[in-house]
SEVO-745517 format. One line per field, with one value per residue (C-alpha): residue number from 1; residue in three letters; y, z, x. Coordinates in Angstrom, 1 decimal. Example, Ala and Ser with C-alpha at 12.3 -4.5 7.8 and 13.67 -1.06 7.14 Angstrom:
REM residues 2
num = (1:2)
residuo = (ALA:SER)
north = (-4.5:-1.1)
up = (7.8:7.1)
east = (12.3:13.7)
This chain:
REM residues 423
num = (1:2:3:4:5:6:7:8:9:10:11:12:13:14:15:16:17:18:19:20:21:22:23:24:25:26:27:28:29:30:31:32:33:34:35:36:37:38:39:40:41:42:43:44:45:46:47:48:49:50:51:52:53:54:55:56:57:58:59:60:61:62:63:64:65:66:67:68:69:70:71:72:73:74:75:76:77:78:79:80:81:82:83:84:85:86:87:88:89:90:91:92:93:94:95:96:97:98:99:100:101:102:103:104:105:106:107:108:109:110:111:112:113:114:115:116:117:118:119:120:121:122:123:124:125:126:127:128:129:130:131:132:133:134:135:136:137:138:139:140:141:142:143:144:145:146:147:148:149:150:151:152:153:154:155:156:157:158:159:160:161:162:163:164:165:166:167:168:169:170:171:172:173:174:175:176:177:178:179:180:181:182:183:184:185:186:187:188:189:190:191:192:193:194:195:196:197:198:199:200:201:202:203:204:205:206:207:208:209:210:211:212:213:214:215:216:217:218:219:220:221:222:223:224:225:226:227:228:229:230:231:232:233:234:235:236:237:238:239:240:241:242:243:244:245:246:247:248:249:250:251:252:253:254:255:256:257:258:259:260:261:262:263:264:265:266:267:268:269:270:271:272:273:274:275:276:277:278:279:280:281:282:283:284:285:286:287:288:289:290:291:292:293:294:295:296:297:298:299:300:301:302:303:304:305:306:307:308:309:310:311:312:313:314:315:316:317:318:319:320:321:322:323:324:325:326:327:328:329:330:331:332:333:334:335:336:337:338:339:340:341:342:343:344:345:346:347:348:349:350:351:352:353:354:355:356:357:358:359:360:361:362:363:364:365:366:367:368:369:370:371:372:373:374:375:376:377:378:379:380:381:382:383:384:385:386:387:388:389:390:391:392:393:394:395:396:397:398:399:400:401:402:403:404:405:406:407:408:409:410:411:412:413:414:415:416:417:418:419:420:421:422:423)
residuo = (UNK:UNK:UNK:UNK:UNK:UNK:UNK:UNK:UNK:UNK:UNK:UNK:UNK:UNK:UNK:UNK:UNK:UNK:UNK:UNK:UNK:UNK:UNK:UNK:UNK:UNK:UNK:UNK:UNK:UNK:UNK:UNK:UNK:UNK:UNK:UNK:UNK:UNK:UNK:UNK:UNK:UNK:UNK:UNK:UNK:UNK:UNK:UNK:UNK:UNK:UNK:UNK:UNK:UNK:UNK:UNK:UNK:UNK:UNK:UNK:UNK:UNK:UNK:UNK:UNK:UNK:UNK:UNK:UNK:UNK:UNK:UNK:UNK:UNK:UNK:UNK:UNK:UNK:UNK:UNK:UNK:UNK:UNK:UNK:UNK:UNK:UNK:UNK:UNK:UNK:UNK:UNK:UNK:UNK:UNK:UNK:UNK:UNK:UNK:UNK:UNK:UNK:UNK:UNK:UNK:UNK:UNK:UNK:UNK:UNK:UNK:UNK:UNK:UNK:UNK:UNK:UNK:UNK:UNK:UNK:UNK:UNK:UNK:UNK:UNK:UNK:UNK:UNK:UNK:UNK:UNK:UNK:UNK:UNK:UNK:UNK:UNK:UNK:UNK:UNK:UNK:UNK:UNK:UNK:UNK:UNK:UNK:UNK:UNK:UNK:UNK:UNK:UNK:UNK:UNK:UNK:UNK:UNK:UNK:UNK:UNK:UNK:UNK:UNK:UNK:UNK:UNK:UNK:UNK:UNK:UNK:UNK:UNK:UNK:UNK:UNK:UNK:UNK:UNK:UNK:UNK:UNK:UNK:UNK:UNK:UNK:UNK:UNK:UNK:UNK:UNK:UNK:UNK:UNK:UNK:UNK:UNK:UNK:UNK:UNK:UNK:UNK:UNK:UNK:UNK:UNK:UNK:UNK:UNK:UNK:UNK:UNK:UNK:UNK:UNK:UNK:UNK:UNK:UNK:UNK:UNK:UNK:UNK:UNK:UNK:UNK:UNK:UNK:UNK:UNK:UNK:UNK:UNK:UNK:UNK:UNK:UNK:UNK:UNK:UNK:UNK:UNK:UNK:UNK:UNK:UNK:UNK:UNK:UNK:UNK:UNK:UNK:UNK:UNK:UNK:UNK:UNK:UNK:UNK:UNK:UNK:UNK:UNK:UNK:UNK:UNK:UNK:UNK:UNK:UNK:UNK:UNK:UNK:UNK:UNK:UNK:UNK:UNK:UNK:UNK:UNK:UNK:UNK:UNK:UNK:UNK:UNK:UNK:UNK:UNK:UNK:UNK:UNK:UNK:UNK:UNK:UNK:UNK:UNK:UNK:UNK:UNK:UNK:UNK:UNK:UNK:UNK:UNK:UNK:UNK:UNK:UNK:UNK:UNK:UNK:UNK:UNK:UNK:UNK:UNK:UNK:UNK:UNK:UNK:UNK:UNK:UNK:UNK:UNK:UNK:UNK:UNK:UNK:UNK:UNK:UNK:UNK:UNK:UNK:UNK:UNK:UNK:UNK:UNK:UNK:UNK:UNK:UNK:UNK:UNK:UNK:UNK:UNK:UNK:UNK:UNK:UNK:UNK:UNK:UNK:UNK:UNK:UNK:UNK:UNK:UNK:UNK:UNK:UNK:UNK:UNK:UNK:UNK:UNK:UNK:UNK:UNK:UNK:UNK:UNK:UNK:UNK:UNK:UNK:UNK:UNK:UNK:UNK:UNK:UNK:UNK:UNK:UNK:UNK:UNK:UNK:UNK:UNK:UNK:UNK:UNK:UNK:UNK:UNK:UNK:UNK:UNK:UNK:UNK:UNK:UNK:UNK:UNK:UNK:UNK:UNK:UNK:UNK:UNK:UNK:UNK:UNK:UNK)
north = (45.9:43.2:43.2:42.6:39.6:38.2:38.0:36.7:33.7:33.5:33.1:30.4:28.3:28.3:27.2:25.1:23.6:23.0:21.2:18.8:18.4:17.7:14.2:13.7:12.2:9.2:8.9:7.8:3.9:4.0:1.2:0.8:-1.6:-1.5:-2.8:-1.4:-1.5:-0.2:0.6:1.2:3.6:2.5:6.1:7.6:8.2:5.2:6.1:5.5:2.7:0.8:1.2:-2.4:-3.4:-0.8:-1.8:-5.8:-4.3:-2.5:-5.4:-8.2:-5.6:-4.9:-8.8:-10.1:-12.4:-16.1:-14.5:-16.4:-15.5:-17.4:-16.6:-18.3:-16.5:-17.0:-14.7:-13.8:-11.7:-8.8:-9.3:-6.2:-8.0:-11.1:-9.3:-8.1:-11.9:-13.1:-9.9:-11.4:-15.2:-13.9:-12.3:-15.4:-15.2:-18.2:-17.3:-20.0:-19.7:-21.2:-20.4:-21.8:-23.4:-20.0:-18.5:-20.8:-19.0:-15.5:-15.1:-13.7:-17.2:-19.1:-16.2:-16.2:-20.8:-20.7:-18.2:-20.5:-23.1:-25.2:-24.6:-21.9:-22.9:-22.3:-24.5:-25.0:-26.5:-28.6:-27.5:-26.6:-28.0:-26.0:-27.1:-27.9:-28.4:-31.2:-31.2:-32.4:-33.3:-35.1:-35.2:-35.6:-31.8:-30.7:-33.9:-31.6:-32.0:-27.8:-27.6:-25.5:-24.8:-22.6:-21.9:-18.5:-17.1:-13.6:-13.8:-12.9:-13.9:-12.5:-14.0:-10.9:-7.8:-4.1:-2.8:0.4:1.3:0.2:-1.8:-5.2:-6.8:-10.3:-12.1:-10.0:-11.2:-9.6:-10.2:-9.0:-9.1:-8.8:-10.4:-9.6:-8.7:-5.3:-5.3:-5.4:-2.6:-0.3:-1.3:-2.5:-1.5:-3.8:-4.1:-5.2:-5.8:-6.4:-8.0:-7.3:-8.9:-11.4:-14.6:-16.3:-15.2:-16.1:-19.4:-20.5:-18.6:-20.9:-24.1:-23.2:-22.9:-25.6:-27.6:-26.0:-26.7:-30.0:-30.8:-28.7:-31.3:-34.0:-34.9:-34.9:-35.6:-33.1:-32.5:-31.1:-29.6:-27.9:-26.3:-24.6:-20.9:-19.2:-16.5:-14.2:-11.3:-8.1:-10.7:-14.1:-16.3:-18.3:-21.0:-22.4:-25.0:-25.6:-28.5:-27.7:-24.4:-20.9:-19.1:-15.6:-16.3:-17.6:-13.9:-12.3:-14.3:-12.7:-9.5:-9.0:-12.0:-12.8:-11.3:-10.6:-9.3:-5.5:-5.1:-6.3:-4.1:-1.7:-0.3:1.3:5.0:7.4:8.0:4.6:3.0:4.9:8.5:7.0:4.3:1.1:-1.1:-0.5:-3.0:-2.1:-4.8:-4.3:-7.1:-8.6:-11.4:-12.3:-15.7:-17.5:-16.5:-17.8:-14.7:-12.4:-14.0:-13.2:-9.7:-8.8:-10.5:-8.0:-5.1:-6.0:-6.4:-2.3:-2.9:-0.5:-2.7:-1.2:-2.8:-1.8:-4.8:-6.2:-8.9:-10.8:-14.3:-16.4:-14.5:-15.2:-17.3:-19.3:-17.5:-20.6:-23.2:-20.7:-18.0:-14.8:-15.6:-13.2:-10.3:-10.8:-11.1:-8.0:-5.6:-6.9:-4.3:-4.6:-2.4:-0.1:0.6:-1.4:-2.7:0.1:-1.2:0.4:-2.0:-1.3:-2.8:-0.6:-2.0:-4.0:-0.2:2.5:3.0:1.0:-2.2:-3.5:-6.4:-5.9:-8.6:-7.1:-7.2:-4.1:-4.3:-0.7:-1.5:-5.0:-7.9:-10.9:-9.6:-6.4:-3.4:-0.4:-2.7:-1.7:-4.8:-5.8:-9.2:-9.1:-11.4:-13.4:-15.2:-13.8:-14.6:-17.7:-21.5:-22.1:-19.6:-21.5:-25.1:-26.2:-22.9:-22.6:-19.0:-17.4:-14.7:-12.6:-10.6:-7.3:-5.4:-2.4:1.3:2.8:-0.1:0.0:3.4:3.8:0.7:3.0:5.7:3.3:1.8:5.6:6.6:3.1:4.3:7.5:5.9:3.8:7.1:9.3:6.4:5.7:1.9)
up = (-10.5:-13.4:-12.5:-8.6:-10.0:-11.8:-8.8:-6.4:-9.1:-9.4:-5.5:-5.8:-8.4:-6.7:-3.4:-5.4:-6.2:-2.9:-1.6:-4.8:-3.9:-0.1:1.0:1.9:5.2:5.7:5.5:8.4:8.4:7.4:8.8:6.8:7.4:10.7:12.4:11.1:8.9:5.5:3.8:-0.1:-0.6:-3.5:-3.6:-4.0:-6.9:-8.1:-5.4:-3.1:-4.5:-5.0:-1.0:-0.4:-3.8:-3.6:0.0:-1.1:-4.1:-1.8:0.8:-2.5:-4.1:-0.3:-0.1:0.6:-1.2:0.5:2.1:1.3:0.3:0.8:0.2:-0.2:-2.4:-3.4:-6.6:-7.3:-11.1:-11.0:-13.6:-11.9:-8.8:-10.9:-12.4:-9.0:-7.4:-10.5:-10.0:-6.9:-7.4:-10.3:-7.2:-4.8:-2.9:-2.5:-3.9:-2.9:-3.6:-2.6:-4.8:-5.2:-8.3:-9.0:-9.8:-12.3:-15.4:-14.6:-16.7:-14.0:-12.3:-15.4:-15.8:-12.2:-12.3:-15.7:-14.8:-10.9:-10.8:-7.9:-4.7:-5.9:-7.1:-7.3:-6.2:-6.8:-4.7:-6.8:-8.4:-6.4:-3.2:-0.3:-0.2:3.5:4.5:3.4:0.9:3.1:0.1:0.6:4.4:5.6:6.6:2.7:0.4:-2.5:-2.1:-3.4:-1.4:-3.3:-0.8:-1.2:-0.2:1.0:2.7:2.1:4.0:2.7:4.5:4.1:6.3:5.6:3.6:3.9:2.2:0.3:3.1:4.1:7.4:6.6:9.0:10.1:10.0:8.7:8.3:6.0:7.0:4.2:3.4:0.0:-3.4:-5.7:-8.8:-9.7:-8.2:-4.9:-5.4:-7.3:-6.4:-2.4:0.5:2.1:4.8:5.9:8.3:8.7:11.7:11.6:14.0:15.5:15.0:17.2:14.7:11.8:12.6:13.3:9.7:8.3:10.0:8.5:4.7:4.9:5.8:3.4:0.4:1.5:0.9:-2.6:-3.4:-1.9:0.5:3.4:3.8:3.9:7.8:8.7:12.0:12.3:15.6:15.7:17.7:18.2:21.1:19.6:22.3:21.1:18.2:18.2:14.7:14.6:11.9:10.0:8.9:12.5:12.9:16.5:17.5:16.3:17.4:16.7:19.1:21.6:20.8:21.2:24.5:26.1:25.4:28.4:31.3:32.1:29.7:31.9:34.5:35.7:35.1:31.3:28.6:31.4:34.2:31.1:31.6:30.3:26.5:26.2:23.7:24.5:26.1:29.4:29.1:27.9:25.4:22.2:19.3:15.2:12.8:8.6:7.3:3.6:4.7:7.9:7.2:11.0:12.9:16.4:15.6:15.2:18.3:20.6:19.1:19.8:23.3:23.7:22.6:24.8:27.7:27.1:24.3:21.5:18.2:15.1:11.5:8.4:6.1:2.3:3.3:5.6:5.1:2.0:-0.9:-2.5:-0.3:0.0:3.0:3.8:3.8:5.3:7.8:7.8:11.2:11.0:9.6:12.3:15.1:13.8:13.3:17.0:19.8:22.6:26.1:24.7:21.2:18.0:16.6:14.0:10.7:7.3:4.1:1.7:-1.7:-4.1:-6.3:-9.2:-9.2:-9.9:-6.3:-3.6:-1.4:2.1:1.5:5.1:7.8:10.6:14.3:16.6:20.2:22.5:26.2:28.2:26.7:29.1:32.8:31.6:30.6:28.6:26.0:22.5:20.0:16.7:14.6:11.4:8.0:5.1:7.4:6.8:9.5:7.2:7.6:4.7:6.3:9.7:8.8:5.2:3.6:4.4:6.5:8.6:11.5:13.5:16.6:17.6:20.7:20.5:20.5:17.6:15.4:16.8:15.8:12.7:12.0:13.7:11.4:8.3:10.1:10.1:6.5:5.3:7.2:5.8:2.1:3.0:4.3:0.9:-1.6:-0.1:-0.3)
east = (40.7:41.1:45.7:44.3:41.7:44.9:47.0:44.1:44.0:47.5:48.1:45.2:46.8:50.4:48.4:46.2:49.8:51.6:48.5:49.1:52.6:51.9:51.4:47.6:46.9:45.9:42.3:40.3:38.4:35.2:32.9:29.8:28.5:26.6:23.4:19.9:16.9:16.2:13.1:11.9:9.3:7.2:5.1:9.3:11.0:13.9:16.2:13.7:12.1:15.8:17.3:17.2:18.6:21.2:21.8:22.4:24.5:27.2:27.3:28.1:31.0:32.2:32.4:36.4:38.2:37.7:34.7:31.1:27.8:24.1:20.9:17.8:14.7:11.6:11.7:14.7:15.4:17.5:20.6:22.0:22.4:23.6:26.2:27.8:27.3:29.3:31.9:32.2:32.9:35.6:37.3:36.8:34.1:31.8:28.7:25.5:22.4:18.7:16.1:12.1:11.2:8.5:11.5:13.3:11.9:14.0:16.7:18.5:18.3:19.8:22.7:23.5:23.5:25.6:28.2:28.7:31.3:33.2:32.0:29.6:26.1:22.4:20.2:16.5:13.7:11.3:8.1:5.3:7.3:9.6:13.2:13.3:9.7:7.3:4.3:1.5:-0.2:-3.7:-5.3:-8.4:-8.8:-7.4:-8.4:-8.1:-4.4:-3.8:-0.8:2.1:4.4:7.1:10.5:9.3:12.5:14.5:17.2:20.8:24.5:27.7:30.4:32.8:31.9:33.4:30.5:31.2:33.2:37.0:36.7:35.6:33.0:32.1:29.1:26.5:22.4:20.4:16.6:14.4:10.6:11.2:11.8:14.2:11.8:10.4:7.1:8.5:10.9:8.7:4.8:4.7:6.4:9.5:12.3:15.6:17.1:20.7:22.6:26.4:29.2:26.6:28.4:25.5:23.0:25.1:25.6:21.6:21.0:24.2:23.0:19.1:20.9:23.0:19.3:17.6:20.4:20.8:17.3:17.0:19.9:17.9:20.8:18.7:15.3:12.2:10.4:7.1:8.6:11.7:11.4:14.8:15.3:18.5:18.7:21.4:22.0:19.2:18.2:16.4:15.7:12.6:12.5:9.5:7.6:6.0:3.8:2.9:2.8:2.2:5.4:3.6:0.2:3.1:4.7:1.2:0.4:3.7:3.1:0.8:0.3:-2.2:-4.6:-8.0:-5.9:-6.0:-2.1:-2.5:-1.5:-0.2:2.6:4.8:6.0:3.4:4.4:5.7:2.9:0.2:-0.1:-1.1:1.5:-0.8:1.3:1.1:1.0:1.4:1.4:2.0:1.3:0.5:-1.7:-3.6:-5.3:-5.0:-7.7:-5.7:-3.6:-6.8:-8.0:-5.3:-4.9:-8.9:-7.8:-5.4:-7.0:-9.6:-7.1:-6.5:-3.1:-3.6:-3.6:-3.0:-2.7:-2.1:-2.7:-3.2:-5.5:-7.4:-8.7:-8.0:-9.2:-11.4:-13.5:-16.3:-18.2:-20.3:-17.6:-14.8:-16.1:-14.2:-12.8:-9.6:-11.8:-14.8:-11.8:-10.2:-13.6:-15.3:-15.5:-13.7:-13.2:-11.0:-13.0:-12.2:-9.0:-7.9:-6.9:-6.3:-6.0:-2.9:-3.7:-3.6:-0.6:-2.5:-4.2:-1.8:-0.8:1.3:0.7:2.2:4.4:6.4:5.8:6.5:5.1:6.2:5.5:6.1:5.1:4.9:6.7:7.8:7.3:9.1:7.9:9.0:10.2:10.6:10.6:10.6:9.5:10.2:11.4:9.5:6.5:2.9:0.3:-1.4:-1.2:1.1:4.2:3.5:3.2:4.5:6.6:10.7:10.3:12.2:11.5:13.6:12.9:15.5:14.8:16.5:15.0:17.1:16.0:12.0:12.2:13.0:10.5:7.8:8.8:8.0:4.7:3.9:4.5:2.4:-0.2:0.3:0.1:-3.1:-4.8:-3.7:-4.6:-7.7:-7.7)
């Protein structure tokens, strides 16, 4: 038994041998970089908690030689990261970098600045101000003057990056909700989502950098209004400040026209949105301050649309009830035809547990005329006055149902989290 055991392994090894000696074939491309979101999950373990790091990690050491690299932060501190984006520029890759003056302290920030040279930099926006848009500073509505403004974005470009994979792709947007410090990777829930091959898209997010480092530089002037949308194919930017409209009640007040109408809020297939085919609307959001937005989602909850929110917080906090009414909070908790507005409050991070940090808008049903449509708005703006009219924001819509999905999936497990951790 033990001579037939020796033999067994002695065939092995003399097969085991041949295959060394034969020429392997030729492995097959691997494209990984492709269109789609990613999600951390706080409540996971560091695996979990890291997928939008990690996922920013492969796409700077898949970055090509001559290739570039912009992205423009609010907080910005990983020295992991730092080490790969100065990896990167040793190879030849253009590595540039907007960043608001919150962050300056990180040493992350001065390790990344000090180890840029040439064409690559980092480039800070100055204290208490956005790069691109304007301090308002003292009005008559606000003659306090408390206006910090920030350069608020989270958006990350890579004109030609092979990922950890072997076919090199062009153009690629990363749309995130999140900052790169620890809190947001380990303590509240974020997304991104990343654009490949849409040189349409690339280009608007270029044009909106190249703004937004020209004014950190002071090369060009600051603006209160920079009204600038790019239809991309499935995906459409929206830029911020606006001085003049509120490009998410504009979204709201498509979804279903005309509110007050019998066919609001419905004609979708059964099972698309709601079980009897009424559109369906889920919101996580970190801050809800404008009560226009409140409004038009109570109108459309009264027009029959499901609305659904999981949130961090409504109104400013804290608040002066007399002077400020909570107009967001009384839009969001009034009846309507359909029942009440469901919400459920995610704010448990300064308490041992998680918190929603996502800004994203889903719409399932009726959306411009059409209906069936599955939708997504996502990126750095929150739903107060400082994202719409003086913060450097960005927003991006994708209508696709792969994409929706698995943002439905995440909007599920927040829910989930808000439900367990009883917030």
């Amino acid at each position: 038994m033990r001579r037939r055991s020796f033999k067994t392994m002695a065939a092995s090894l003399a097969l085991g041998a041949l295959l060394a000696a034969t020429p392997a074939a030729s492995a097959e491309p691997v494209v990984a970089v492709t269109t789609g979101a990613v999600f951390n999950d706080p409540s996971g373990d560091a695996t979990a908690e890291g997928r939008i790091l990690s996922h920013l990690g492969r796409l700077v050491d898949g970055a090509e030689p001559g290739s570039s690299i912009r992205m423009s932060l609010y907080l910005y501190g990983s020295q992991w990261l730092t080490e790969r984006l100065l990896a990167a520029h040793a190879r030849g890759v253009t590595v540039q970098v907007v960043l608001d003056n919150d962050t300056a302290g990180y040493s992350a920030v001065g390790n990344l600045k000090n180890g840029l040279s040439g064409e690559s930099w980092v480039r800070i926006c100055k204290a208490e101000e956005a790069c691109l848009a304007k301090d308002p500073g003292t009005t008559s509505t606000d003659p306090d003057g408390w206006y910090t403004n920030v350069n608020h974005n989270k958006y990350f470009l890579f004109s030609r990056t092979k990922g950890n994979g072997t076919v090199p792709v062009d153009n690629v947007v990363v749309q995130s909700s999140g900052n790169l410090i620890e809190p947001d990777r380990t303590k509240l829930w974020n997304d991104a989502m990343t654009v490949a091959g849409n040189k349409e898209l690339f280009d608007a997010y270029a044009a909106y950098f190249a703004d937004q480092a020209g004014a950190a530089a002071e090369e060009r002037p600051q603006v209160d209004d920079y009204p600038q949308t790019t239809q991309a194919g499935k995906a459409k930017v929206y830029f911020f400040p606006r001085s003049t409209t509120d490009v998410v009640v504009n979204v709201l007040k498509t979804v279903a026209q005309p509110v007050g109408t019998a066919a609001a809020c419905h004609g979708n297939d059964p099972g698309v949105g709601t079980s009897d085919g009424r559109t369906r609307i889920r919101i996580a959001q970190g801050h809800i301050t404008r009560p226009e937005v409140a409004e038009q989602l109570w109108a459309l909850a009264d027009a029959g649309c499901h609305v659904e929110i999981v949130y961090r917080k409504l109104d400013n906090w804290p608040i002066d009830a007399e002077k400020f009414p909570l107009r967001v909070a009384d839009w969001l908790t009034r009846p309507t035809a359909k029942g009440r507005i469901t919400l459920h409050q995610l704010h448990n991070d300064e308490r041992g547990g998680t918190g929603t940090h996502t800004k994203y808008l889903l719409i399932e049903g009726t959306y411009l005329g059409g209906a069936n449509k599955k939708i997504v708005f996502t990126g750095s703006h929150t739903y107060t006055g400082m994202a719409l009219k003086v913060n450097d924001e960005a927003m991006l819509k994708y209508e696709d149902a792969a994409v929706f999905d698995a943002y439905a999936r995440n909007f599920e497990a927040q829910r989930a989290a808000a439900v367990a951790e009883g917030a």
